[in-house]
N, C-alpha and C positions, 0 to 999 in steps of 0.2 A: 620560502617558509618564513612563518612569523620568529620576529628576533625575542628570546627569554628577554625580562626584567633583569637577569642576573645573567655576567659573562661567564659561559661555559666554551667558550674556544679554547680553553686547554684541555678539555676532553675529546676536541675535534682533530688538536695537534695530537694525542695522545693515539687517537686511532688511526691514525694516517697508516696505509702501510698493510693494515691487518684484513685479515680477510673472513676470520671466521671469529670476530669480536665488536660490537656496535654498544652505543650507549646511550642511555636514552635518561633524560632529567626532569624536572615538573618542580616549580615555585610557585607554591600555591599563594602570591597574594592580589590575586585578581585582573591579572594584565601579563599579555605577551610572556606567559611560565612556560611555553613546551620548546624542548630541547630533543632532538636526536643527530645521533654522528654519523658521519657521509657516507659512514664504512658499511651503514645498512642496505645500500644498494646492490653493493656486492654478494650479500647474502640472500636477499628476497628480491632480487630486482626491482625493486622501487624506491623512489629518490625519497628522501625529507622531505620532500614539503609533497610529496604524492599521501604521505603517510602522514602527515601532519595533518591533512585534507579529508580523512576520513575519519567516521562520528568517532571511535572509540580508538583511535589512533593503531598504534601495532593489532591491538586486539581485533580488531576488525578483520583481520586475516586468520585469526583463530578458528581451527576445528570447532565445528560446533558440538562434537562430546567433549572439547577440551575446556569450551567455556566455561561450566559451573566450577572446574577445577581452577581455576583463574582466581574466578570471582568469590569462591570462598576464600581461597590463598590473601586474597586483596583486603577484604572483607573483617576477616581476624585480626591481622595489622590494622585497619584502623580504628576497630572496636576495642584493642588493645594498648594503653598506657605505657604499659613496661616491654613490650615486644620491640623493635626496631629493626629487625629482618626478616624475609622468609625467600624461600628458596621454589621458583614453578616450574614444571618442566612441560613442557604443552606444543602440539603444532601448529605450521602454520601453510599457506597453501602461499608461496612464490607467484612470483609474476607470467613464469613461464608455465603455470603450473602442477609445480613440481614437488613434493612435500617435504617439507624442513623442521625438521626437528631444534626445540631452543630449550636453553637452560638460563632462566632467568635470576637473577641474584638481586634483590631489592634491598633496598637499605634506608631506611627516613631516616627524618629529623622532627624532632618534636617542642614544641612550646614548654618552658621546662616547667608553668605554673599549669596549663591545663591539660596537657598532652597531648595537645592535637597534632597533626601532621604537618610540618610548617614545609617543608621540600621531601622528596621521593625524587632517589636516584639509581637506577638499573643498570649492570653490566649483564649485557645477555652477548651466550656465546653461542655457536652454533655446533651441535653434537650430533648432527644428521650419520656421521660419517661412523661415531659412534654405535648408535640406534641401531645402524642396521648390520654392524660386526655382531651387535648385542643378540639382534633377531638371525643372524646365521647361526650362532653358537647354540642360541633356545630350539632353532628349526635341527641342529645337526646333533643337540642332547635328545631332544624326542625320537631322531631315527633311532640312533643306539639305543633309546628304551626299548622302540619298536623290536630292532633285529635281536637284542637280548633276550625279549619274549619271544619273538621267532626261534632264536636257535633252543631257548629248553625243551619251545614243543619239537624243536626237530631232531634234539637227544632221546626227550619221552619215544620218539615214533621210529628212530633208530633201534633204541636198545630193544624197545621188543620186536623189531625186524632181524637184529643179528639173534636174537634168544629161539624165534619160531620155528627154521627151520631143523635147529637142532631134535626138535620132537621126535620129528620124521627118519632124521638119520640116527637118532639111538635106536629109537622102537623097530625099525626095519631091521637096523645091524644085529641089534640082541635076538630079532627071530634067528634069522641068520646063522647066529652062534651057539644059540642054544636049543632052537626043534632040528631034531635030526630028519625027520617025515617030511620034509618039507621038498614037494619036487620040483622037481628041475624049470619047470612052468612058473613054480609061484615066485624060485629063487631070481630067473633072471626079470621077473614084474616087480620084486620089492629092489634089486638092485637097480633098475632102471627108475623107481621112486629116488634112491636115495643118491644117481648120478643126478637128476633133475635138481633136487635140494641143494647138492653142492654147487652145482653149475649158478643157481639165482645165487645163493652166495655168496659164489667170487664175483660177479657181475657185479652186487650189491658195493661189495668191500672195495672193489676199482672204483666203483663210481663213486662212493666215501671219500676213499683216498686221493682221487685225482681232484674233485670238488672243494676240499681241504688245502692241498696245496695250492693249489691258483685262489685263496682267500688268502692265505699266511703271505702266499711268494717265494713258495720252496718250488713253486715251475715258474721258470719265466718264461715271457711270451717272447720269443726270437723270431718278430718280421720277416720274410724275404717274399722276393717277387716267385707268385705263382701265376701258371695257366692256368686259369681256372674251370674247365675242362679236364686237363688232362687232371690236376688233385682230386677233381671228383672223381674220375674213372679207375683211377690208382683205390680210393676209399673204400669205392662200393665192390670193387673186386671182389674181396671175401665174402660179401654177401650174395655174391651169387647161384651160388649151393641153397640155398634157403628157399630163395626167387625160385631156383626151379622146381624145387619140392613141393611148391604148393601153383606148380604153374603161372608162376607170377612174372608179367616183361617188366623189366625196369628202362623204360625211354626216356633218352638224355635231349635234351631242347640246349646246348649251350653255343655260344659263336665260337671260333677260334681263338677270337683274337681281345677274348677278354682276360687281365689280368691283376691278379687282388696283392695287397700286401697284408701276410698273414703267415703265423708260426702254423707250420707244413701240418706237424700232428695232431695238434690242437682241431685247425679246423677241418681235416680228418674224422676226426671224433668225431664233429657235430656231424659232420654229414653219413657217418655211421648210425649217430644217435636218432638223427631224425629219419634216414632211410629203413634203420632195423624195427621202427616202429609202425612205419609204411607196411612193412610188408606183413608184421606181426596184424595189422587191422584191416590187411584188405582179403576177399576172400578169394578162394582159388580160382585163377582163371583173369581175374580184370590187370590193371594195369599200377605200375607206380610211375610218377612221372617227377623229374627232377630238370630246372630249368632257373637259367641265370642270365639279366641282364642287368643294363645299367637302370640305377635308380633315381640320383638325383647327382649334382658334381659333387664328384670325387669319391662314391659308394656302389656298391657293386652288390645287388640282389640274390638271394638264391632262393628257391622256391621247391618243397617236397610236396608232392601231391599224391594222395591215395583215390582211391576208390573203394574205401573200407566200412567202416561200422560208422564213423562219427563221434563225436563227444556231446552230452547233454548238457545244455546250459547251464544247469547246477552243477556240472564235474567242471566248465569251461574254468571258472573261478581258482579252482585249485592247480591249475597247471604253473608250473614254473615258480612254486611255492617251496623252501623248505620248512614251514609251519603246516603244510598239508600233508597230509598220504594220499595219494591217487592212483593207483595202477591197476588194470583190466585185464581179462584173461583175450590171448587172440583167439583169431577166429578156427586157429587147430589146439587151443590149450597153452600156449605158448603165455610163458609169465614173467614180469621184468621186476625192475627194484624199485621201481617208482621215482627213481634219483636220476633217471639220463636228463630229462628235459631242465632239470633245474643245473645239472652239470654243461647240459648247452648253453643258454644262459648267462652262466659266468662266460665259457669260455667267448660267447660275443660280446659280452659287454669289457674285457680284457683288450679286445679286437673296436673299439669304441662304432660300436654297432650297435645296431636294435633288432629284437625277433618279436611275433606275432604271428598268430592263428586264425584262421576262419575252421570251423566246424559246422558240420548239420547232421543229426542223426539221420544213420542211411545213405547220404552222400557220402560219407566221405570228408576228409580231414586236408586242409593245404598250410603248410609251416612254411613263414617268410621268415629271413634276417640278412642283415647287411653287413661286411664287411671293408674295409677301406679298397678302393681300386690302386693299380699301381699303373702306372702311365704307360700307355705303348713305347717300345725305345728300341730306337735301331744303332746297332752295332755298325759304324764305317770304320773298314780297312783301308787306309789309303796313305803313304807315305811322302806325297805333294801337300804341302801345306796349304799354296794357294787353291788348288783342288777342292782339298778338304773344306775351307774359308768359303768357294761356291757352292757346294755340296751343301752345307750349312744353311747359309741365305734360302736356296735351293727348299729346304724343308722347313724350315721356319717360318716361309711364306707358303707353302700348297700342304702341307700335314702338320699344322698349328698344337694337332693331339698327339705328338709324339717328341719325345725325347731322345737327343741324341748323343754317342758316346762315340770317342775318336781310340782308331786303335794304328800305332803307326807302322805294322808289321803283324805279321802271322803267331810269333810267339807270343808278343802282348795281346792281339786278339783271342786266344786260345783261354791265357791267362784271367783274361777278363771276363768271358762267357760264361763260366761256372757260375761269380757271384751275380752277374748282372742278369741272365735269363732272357737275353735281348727280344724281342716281338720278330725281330728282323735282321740278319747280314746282310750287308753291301760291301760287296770286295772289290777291290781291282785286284786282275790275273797279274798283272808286271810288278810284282814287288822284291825287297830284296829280301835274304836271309829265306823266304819260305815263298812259291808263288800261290795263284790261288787254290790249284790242283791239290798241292798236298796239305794246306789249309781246310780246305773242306773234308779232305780224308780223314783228317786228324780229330775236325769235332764230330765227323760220325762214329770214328770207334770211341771218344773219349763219351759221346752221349749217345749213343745208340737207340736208346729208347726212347728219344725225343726227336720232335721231327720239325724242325725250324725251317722255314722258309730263308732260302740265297741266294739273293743277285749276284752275279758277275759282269763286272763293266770292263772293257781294254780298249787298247786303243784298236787294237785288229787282231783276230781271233783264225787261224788255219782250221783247215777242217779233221785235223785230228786232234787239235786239243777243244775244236767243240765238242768231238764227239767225246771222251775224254769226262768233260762237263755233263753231258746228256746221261751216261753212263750211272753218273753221280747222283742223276737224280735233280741236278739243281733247276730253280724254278725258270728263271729269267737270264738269259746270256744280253747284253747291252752292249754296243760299240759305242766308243767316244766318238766328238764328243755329248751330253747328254745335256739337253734343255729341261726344264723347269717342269712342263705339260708332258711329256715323257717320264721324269721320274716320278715321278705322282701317279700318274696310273701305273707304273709296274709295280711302285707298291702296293696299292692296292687291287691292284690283279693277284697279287702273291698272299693277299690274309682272306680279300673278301669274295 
């Protein structure tokens, strides 16, 4: 880079060091006046004299909406006598680039008899870091304007939701109480009006109330490792009285051996929410279909599928809204609050998942969302450390997807089951304190209702304590000792 007329190396010692501050000089009296400090390189990636090199020096690297803003700032100053500073803020496009935001600080010096410009010197800083704290708080003020507007239409759309049904249950009740000629026909057709009323009601007010508190954080979401299989099958139990009143199958597609981390009743709900609306839009006789696999790493799919009425493109937009109302009669008159899907929803995005729809009128309606996976993990019982230590190596290299947990004995095995939910037990029979016989006794009465796959490894096994084992149900009996290519396929002999 060309050397100033005038030493400015104490502005070049002054920036040593700094990294979001550069300085830039200009003596205007006709020879070798431009000045900039080293420290620019660190900010825009370009050296001194790469920038010195270009027609209009720094500016050259200017936004071109940033330019007029420059050039009037520039401009004023030196059409101005009494002025001596101004302040620009404008961007610039880095070497890499990348866009950098500067706050320019100009300062002259002027001839004291005609007031021209006799030097112009700039500390410019770099406020990128700023800018864009700046533009999160402006992006994260607009949301909140947005959900504010959202929630008074979703008070407007509430209050006359809790007001409406009460129509129904005065005007019924007061026949009720007051025509005595009323018979026995018509009593139990306006009572069965006004159990329906109540019924969307409390529906309405749960799904209020539960939707509310997972906003405030009056529910927390309490993780643990599920089957995901068996949570769904637990979920949709209750709705199986419904399914059959309208001859509706509900067919489950899930593996075994998938498992999610997720608070148990939460996602519960959803798959209430979104099965009770399967079956509320399909008609009598077809199918609901409910199916889960993996998605992407580390997310775990679930899928409701009807063969119902559909949703029209113009209704698609309001789902999952609480600024909308949207709720349909099913295909037997069946009528909901409008509030489950937006209550699912939260509860997956609590669950840092995503949900989405396909719809087509007449087809039929399919609800996807994802919840977190929780890793396959197998429980070892074994009280040989070195054992253990190959055991280890052992699945670390041939089942790379699963995690393992060491238990050194049959009471801390027991102990540990509950929270861990293991995919898998591997026992050895020879242990102290409990063998494996009454180990495995122990977690079928403590879990009965769960049905966990369980190898047993020993060194040599009599034919009455296999039979013993067989008895138990357990999957795989194994003699030591047990190689690499062996325990890997017993595992997955026993999920897949």
């Amino acid at each position: 880079m060309k050397k100033s007329s005038v030493d400015y190396s104490g502005l070049n010692n002054f920036s040593e060091g700094m990294t979001d501050v550069f300085f830039i000089a200009e003596n205007f009296d006709g020879q070798n006046n431009f000045f900039i400090s080293d420290s620019i390189e660190k900010i825009t990636g370009y050296s001194p004299s790469e920038i010195d090199a270009l027609p209009e020096h720094l500016y050259s690297l200017a936004f071109d909406n940033d330019l007029p803003i420059i050039k009037k700032a520039l401009m004023e100053l030196e059409n101005s006598s009494t002025q001596n500073e101004s302040e620009i803020v404008y961007r610039i496009i880095a070497k890499d680039g990348k866009i950098v935001w500067l706050n320019e600080a100009v300062l002259v010096k002027r001839e004291l008899a005609s007031g021209k410009i006799i030097e112009q010197k700039s500390t410019v800083l770099n406020i990128t870091r700023l800018k864009n704290k700046e533009a999160e708080l402006q992006k994260s003020l607009e949301l909140l304007k947005e959900q504010n507007v959202s929630k008074d239409k979703f008070i407007s759309i509430i209050s006359h939701d809790l007001r409406a049904p009460f129509t129904t249950l005065l005007g019924f009740s007061e026949i009720l109480l007051n025509e005595a000629e009323v018979s026995e026909e018509e009593k139990n057709e306006y009572l069965h009006y006004i159990y329906d009323a109540s019924k969307s009601q409390l529906n309405l007010i749960n799904c209020l109330l539960d939707w509310s508190r997972l906003q405030t954080g009056r529910i927390k979401v309490e993780p643990a490792r599920l089957n995901v299989k068996q949570a769904i099958s637990n979920a949709i139990t209750p709705l199986t009285g419904d399914a059959m009143r309208k001859n509706i199958d509900i067919k489950l597609d899930i593996p075994s051996d998938l498992h999610i981390n997720a608070d148990e009743r939460l996602f519960g709900q959803a798959i209430i929410n979104f099965t009770t609306n399967a079956i509320k839009f399909t008609p009598e006789g077809k199918d609901v279909h409910i199916s889960s696999s993996r998605f992407k790493e580390g997310m775990i799919e679930v899928v409701v599928r009807d063969e119902g009425l559909g949703i029209s493109e113009e209704n698609q937009s309001k789902l999952f809204r609480i600024d909308q109302k949207f709720s349909l009669v099913g295909t037997s008159g069946e009528k909901g609050s409008g509030l489950g899907l937006t209550l699912v929803k939260e509860i997956v995005d609590k669950h840092g998942g995503q949900v989405w729809f396909y719809s087509q009128i007449g087809e039929g309606s399919e609800f996807h969302f994802t919840v977190p996976e929780a890793k396959n993990l197998i429980l070892l019982v074994e009280d040989d450390e070195d054992i253990r230590s190959s055991y280890k190596k052992i699945i670390e290299t041939a089942l790379p997807n699963f995690d393992l947990k060491f238990a050194a004995n049959g009471y801390e095995a027991i102990n540990m089951y509950r929270d861990l939910l293991p995919t898998i037990i591997i026992t050895d029979h020879d242990m102290p304190l409990m063998n494996g016989i009454q180990l495995v006794e122990a977690i079928h009465k403590k879990e009965s209702n769960r049905s966990i796959p369980i190898v047993v490894i020993s060194t040599k096994l009599n034919e009455e304590i296999t039979k013993k084992y067989l008895k138990l149900g357990i999957d795989k009996i194994v003699l030591k000792p047990v190689d690499q290519e062996q325990l890997a396929r017993v595992v997955r002999e026993c999920l897949y």
